[in-house]
C-alpha beads as a LAMMPS data file, in Angstrom:
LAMMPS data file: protein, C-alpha beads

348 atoms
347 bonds

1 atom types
1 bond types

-500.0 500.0 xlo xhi
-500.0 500.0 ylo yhi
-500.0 500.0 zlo zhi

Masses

1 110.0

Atoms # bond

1 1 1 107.400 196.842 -21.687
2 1 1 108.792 198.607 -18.238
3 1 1 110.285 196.314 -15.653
4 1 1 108.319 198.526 -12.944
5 1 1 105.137 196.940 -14.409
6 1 1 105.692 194.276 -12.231
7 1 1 106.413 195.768 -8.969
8 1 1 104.271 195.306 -5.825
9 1 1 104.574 195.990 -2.243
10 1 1 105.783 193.097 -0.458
11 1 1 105.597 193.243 3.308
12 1 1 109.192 191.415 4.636
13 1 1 107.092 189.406 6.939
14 1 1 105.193 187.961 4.374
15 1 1 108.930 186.438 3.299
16 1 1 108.545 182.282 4.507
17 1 1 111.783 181.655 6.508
18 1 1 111.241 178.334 7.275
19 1 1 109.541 175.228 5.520
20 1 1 106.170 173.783 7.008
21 1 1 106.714 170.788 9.254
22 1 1 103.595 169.036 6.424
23 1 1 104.667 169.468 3.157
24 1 1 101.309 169.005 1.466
25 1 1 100.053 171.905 4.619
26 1 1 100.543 175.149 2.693
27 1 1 97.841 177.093 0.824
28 1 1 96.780 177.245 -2.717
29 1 1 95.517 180.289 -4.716
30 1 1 94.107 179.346 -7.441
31 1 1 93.591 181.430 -10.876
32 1 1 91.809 181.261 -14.069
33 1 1 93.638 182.440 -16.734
34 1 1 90.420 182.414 -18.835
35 1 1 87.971 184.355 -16.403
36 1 1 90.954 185.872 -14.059
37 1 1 88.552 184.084 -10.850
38 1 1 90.782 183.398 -7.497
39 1 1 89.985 180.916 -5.314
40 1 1 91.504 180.241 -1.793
41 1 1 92.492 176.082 -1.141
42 1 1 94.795 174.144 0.601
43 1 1 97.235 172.535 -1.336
44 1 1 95.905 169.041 -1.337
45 1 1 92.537 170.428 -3.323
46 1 1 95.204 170.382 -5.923
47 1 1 93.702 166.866 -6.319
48 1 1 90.481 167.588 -7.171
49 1 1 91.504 169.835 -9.619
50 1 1 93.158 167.760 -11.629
51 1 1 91.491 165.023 -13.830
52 1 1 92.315 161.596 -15.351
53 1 1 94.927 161.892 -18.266
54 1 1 96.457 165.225 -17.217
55 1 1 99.945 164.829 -17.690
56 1 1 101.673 167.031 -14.694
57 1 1 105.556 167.838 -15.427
58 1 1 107.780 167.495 -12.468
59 1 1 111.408 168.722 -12.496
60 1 1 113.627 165.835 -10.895
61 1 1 116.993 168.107 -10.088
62 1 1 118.705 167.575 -6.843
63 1 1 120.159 170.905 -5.674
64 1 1 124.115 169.857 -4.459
65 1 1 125.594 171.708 -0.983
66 1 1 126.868 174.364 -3.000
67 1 1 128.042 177.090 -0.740
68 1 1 131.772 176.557 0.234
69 1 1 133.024 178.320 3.589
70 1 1 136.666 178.868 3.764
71 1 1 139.159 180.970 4.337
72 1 1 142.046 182.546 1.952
73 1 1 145.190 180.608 2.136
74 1 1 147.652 183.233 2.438
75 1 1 145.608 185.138 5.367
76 1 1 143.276 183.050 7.194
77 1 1 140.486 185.649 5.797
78 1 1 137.224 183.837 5.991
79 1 1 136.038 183.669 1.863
80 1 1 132.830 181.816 0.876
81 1 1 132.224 180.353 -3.062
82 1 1 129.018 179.581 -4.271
83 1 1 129.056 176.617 -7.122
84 1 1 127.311 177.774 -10.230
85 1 1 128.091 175.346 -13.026
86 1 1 130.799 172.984 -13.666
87 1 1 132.423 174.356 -17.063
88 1 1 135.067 171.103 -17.337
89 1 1 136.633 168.851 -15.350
90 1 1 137.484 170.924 -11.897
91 1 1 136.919 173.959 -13.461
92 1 1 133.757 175.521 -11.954
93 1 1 131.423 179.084 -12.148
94 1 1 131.295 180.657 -8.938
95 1 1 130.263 183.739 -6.842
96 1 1 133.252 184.792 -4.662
97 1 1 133.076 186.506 -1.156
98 1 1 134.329 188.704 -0.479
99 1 1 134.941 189.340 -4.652
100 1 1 136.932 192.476 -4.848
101 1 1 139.586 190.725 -2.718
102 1 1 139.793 187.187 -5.208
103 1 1 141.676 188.231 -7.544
104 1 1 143.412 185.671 -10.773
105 1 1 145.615 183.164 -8.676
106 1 1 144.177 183.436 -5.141
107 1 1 144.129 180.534 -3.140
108 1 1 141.173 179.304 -1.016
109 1 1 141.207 176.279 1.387
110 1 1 138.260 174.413 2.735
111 1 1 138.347 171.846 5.996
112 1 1 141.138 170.183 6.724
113 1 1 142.662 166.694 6.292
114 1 1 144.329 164.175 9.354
115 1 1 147.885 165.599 8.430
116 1 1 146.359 169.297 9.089
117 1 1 146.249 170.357 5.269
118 1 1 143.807 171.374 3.620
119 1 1 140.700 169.028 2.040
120 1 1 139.837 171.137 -0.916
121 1 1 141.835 173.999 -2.229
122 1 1 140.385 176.012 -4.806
123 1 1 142.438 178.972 -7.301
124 1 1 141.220 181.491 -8.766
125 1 1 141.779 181.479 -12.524
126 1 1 139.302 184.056 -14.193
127 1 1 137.273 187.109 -13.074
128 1 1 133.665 187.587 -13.806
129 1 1 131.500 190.858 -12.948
130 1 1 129.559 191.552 -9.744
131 1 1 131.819 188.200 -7.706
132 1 1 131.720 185.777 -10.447
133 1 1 134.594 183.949 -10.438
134 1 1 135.997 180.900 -12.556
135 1 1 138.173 178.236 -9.450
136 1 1 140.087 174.907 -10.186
137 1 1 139.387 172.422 -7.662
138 1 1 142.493 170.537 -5.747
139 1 1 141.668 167.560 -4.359
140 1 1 142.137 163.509 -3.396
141 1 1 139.321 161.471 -3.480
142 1 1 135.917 161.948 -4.969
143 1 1 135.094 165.556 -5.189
144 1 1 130.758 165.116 -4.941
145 1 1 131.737 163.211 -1.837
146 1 1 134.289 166.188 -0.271
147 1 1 131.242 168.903 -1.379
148 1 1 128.478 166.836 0.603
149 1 1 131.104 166.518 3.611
150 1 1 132.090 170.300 3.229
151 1 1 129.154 171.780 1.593
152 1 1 125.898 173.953 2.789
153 1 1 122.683 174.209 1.369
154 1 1 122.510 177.401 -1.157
155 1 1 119.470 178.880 0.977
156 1 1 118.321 182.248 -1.124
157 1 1 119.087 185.275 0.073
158 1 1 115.900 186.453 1.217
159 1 1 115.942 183.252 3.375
160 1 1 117.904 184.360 7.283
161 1 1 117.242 181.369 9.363
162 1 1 119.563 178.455 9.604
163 1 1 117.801 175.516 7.443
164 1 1 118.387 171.948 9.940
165 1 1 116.896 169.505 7.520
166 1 1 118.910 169.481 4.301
167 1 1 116.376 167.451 2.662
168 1 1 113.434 170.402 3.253
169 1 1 115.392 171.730 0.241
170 1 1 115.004 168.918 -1.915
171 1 1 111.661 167.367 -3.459
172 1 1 110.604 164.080 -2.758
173 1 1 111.303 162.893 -6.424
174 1 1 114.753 164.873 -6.538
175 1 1 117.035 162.694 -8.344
176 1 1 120.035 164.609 -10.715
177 1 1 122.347 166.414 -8.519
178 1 1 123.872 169.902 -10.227
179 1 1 121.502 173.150 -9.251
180 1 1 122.424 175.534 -6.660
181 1 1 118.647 176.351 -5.916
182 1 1 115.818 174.022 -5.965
183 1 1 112.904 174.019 -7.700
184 1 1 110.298 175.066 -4.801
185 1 1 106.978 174.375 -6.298
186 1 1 107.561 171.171 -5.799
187 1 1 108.946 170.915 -2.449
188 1 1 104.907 170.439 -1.831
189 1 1 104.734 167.162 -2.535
190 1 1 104.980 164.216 -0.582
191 1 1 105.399 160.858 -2.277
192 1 1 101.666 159.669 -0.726
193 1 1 100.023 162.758 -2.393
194 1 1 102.008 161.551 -5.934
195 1 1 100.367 158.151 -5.534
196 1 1 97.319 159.615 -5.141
197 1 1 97.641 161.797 -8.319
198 1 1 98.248 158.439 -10.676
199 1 1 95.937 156.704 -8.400
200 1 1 93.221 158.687 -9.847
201 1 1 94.801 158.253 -13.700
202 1 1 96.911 161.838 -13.815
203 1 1 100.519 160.682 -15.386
204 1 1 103.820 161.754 -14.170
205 1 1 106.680 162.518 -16.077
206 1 1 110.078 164.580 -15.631
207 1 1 112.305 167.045 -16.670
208 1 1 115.507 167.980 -15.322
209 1 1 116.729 171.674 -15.645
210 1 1 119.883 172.836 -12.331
211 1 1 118.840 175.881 -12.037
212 1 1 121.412 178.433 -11.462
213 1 1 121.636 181.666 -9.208
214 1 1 120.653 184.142 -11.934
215 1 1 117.005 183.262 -10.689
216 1 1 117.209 185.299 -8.041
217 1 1 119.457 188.409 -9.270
218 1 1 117.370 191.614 -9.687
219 1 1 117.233 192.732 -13.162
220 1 1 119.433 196.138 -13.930
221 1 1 117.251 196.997 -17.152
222 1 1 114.356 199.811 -17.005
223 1 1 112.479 198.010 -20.365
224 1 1 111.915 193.893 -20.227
225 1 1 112.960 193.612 -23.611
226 1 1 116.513 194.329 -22.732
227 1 1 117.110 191.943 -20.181
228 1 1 119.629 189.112 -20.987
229 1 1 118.190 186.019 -19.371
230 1 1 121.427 183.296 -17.522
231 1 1 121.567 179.940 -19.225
232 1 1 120.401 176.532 -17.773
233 1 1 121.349 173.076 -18.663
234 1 1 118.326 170.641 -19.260
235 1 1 117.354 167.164 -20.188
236 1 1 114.074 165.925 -21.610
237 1 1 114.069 162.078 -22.667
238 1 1 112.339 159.992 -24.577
239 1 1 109.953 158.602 -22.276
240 1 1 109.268 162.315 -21.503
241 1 1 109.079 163.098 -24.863
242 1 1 106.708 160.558 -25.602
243 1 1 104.456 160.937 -22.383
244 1 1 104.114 164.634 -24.204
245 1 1 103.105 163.448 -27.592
246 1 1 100.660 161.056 -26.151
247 1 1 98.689 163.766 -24.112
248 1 1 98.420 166.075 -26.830
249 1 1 97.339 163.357 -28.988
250 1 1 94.511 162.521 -26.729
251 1 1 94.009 166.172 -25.559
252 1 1 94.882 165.897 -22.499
253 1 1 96.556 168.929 -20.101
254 1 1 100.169 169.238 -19.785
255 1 1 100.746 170.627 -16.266
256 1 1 103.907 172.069 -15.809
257 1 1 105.728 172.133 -11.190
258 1 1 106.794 175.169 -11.079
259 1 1 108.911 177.693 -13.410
260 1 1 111.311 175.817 -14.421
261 1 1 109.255 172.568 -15.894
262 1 1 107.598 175.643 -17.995
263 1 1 111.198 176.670 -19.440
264 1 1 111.854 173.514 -19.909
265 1 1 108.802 172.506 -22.225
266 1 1 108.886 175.461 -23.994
267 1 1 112.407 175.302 -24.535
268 1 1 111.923 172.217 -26.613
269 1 1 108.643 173.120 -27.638
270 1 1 110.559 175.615 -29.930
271 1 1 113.190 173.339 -30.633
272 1 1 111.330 171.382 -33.043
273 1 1 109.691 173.351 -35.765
274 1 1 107.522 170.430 -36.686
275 1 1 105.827 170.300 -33.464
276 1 1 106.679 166.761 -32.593
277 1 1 108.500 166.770 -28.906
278 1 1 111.833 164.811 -28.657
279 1 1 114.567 163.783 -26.032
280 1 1 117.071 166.360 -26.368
281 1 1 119.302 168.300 -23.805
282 1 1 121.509 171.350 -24.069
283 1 1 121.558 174.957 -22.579
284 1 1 118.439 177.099 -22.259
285 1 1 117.982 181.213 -22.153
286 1 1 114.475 181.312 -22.815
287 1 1 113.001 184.260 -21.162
288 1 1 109.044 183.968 -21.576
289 1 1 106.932 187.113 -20.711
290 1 1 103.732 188.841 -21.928
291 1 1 103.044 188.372 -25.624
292 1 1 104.351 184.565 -25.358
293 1 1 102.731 181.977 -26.724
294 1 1 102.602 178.813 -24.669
295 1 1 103.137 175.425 -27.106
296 1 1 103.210 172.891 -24.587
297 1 1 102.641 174.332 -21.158
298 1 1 98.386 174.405 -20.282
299 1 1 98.686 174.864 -16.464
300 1 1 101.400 175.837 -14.228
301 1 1 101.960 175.069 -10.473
302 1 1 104.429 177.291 -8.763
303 1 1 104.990 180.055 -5.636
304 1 1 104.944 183.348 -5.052
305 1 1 107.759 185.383 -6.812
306 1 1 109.669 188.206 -6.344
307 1 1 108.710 191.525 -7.092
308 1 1 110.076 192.695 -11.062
309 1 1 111.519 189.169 -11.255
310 1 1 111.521 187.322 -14.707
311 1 1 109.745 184.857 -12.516
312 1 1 106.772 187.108 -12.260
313 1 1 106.898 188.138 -16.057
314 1 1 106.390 184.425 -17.070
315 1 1 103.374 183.900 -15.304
316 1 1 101.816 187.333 -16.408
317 1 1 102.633 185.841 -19.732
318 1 1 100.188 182.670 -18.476
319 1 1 97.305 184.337 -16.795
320 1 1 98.001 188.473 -18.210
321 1 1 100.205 191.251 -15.833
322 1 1 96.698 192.375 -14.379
323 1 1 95.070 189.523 -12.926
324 1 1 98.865 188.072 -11.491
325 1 1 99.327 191.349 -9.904
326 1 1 95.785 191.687 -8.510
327 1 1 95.892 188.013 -7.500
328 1 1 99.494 188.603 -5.679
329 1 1 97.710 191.761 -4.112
330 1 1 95.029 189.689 -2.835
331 1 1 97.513 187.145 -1.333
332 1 1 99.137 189.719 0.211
333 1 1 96.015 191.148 1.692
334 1 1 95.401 187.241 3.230
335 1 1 98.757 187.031 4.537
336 1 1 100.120 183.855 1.894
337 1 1 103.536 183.008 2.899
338 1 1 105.940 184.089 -0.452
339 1 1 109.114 182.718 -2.060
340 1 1 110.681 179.232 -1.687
341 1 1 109.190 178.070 1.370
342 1 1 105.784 179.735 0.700
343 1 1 102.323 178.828 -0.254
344 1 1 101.243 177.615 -4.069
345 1 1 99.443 178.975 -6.704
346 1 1 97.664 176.974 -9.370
347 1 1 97.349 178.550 -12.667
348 1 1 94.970 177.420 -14.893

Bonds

1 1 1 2
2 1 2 3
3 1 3 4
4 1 4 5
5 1 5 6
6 1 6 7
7 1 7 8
8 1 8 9
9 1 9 10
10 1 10 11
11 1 11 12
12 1 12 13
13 1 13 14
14 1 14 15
15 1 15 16
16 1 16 17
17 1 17 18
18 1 18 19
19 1 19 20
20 1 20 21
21 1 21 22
22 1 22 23
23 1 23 24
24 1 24 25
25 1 25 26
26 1 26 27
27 1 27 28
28 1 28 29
29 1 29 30
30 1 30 31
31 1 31 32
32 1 32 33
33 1 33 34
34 1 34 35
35 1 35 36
36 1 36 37
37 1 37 38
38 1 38 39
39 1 39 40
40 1 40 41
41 1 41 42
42 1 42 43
43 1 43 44
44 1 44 45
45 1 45 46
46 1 46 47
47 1 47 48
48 1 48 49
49 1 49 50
50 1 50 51
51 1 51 52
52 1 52 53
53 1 53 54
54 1 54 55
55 1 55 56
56 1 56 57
57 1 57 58
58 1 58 59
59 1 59 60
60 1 60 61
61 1 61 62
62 1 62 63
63 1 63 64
64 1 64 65
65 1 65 66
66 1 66 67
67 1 67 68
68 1 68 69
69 1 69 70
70 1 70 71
71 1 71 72
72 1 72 73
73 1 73 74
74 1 74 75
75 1 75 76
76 1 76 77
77 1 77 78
78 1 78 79
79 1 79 80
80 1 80 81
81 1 81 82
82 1 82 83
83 1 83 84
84 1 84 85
85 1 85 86
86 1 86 87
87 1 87 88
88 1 88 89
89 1 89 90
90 1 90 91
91 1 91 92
92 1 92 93
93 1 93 94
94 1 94 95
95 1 95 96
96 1 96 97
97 1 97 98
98 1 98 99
99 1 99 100
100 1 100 101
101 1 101 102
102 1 102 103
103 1 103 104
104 1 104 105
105 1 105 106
106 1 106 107
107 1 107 108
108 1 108 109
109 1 109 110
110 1 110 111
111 1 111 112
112 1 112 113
113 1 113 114
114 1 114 115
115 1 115 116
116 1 116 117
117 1 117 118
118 1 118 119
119 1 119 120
120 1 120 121
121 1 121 122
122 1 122 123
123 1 123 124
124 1 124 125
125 1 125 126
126 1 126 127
127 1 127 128
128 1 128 129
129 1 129 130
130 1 130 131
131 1 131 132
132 1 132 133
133 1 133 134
134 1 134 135
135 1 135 136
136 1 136 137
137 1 137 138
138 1 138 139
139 1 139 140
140 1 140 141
141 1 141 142
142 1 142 143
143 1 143 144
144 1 144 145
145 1 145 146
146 1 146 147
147 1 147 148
148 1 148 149
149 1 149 150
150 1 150 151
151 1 151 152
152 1 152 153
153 1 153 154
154 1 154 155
155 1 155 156
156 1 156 157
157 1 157 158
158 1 158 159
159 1 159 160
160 1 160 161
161 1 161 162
162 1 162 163
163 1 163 164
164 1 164 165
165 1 165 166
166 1 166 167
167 1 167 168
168 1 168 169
169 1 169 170
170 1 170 171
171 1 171 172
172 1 172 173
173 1 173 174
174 1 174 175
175 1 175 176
176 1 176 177
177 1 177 178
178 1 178 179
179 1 179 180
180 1 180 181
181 1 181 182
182 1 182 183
183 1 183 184
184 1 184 185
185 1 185 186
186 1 186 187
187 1 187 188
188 1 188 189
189 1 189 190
190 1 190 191
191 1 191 192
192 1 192 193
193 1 193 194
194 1 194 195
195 1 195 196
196 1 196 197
197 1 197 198
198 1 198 199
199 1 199 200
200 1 200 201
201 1 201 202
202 1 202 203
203 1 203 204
204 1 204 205
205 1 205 206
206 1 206 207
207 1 207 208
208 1 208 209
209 1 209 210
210 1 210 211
211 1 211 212
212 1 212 213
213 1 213 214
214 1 214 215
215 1 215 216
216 1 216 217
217 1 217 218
218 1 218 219
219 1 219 220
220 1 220 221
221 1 221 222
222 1 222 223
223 1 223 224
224 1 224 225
225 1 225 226
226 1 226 227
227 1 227 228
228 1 228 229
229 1 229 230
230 1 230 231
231 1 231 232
232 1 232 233
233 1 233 234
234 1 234 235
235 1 235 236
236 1 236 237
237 1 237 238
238 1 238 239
239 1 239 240
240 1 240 241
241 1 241 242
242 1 242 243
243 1 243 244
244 1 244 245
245 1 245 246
246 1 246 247
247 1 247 248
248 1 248 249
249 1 249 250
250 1 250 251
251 1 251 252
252 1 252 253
253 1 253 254
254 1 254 255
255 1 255 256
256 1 256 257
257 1 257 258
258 1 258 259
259 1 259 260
260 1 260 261
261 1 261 262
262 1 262 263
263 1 263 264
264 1 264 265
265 1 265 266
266 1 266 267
267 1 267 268
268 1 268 269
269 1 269 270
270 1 270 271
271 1 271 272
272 1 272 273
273 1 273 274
274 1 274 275
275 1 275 276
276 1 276 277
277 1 277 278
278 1 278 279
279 1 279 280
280 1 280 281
281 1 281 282
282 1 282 283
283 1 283 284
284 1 284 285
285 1 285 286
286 1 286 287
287 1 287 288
288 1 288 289
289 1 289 290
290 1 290 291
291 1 291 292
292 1 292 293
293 1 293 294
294 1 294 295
295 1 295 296
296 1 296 297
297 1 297 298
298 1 298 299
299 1 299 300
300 1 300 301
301 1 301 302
302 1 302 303
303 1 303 304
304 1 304 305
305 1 305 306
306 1 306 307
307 1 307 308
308 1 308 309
309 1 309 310
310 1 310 311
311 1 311 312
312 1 312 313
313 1 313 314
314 1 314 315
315 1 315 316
316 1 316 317
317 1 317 318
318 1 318 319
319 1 319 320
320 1 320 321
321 1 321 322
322 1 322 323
323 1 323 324
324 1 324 325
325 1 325 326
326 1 326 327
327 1 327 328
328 1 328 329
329 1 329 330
330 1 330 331
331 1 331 332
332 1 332 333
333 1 333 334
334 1 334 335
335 1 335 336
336 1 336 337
337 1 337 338
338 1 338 339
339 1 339 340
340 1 340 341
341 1 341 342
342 1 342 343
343 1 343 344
344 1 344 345
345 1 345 346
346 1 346 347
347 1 347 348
């Protein structure tokens, strides 16, 4: 299957810079995956589209100030490290700017303490391809505490303006710090329009999966099936687990907020073999794209995605490559606002 199947034109100033001062104010498109019909909402006829019993899967990861801005400690040079994943102890993933000039035992410093040193100081201990670099963390005190004094929001890099409200970055129900981007389809919700939902009898549960930077990196492959997808860490409990069995057992919809709930279910959807859903965490690759078979996941909420992104690929694999790309086409044509601070899309 060729990557340039999922390719559209994309006018930049269709790109959402900035978040909506309403949360629940953006627009939906919504699509059968069964008839391929679009519809044009708001998002708060997400409501009425729902019914009593649905279970709808929210992804409770808080994204942490990731990006680092410092300089090298031998030059002054300004250098910048992006926080991917925590390996061990102070040992941490990175992307490194500028990379080609962080080499093995360079020394970065960030802020600086009453006595003029240094607050952080990070080395360099491992190279990675394309600015990946592996940094030990030097420090007193409590480092979550130095990276939410030091720290910036990760914005994407499609994303130019200066972001003034950290939490527009977060949802509402954001609750496990550890991803360096958050999960945007549900930076719609407010906490009223979550009442409302379980008001009406639709249940809530969560999932937590940090998602990492590899969301956003362009793939380098010509055919899909050669694409090696980045690893997550997740977490699905019990009470998760069981809020899963229960709606299947009744026949309810399971609803998955955006991409990453999806990866998440079917993650541990093809975990257990004997199709009963358990807590469990651990590191997920799954890369789902046309020709899937969805076990758990019904419905999926989530935004418009980049063009030949793996993002695209799993909902083709939800509603088919022609109707997502004539249903993105049609977005375009109405002007939707696209990527993380965009409008919705309801899949279903």
């Amino acid at each position: 299957m060729n990557v340039d199947d999922f390719d559209f034109d994309l006018p930049e100033s269709l790109i959402a810079q900035t978040p909506l001062a309403d949360r629940t104010s953006s627009r939906l498109l919504t699509l059968s995956a069964r008839t391929g019909e679009v519809e044009h909402r708001h998002f708060t006829d997400l409501l009425s589209m729902l019914s009593s019993g649905d279970l709808v899967v929210l992804n409770d990861t808080r994204v942490m100030p990731a990006r680092l801005v410092g300089a090298k400690a031998d030059t002054g040079a300004k250098a910048e490290l992006l926080l991917l994943k925590q390996l061990e102890g102070d040992r941490w993933e990175t992307l490194a700017k500028p990379g080609k000039r962080l080499k093995t035992g360079a020394e970065l410093v960030f802020g600086e303490d009453q006595d003029g040193g240094p607050l952080l100081r990070a080395v360099v201990v491992a190279e990675g391809e394309m600015g990946a670099r592996i940094v030990e963390f030097h420090y007193k005190g409590i480092f979550n505490e130095l990276l939410d004094r030091l720290g910036e929001m990760p914005l994407p890099p499609y994303i130019k303006e200066r972001l003034d409200d950290r939490e527009r970055y977060q949802t509402v129900y954001a609750k496990h710090e550890g991803s360096a981007a958050a999960p945007t389809a549900g930076l719609h919700f407010t906490q009223s329009l979550l009442e409302q939902m379980q008001a009406k009898g639709i249940q809530l549960a969560y999932v937590t999966l940090h998602v990492g930077l590899g969301t956003f990196r362009p793939m380098s492959v010509g055919q899909i099936e050669e694409h090696t997808m980045h690893s997550e860490y997740y977490e699905l409990s019990e009470e998760t687990a069981a809020a899963l069995q229960a709606a299947r057992a009744r026949g309810s919809r399971i609803i998955a907020v955006g991409t990453t709930s999806a990866r998440t279910l079917e993650t541990v959807a093809n975990k257990f073999a004997d199709g009963l859903v358990r807590g469990c965490s651990g590191w997920t690759d799954i890369f789902i794209y046309p020709g899937y078979d969805f076990k758990l996941v019904d419905a999926l909420l989530t935004n418009f995605h980049l063009p030949k992104s793996t993002l695209v690929m799993l909902v083709s694999a939800l509603a088919g490559r022609e109707a997502i790309i004539k249903a993105y086409q049609e977005a375009i044509n109405r002007e939707y606002r696209f990527f993380s601070f965009g409008d919705a899309m309801f899949i279903y």
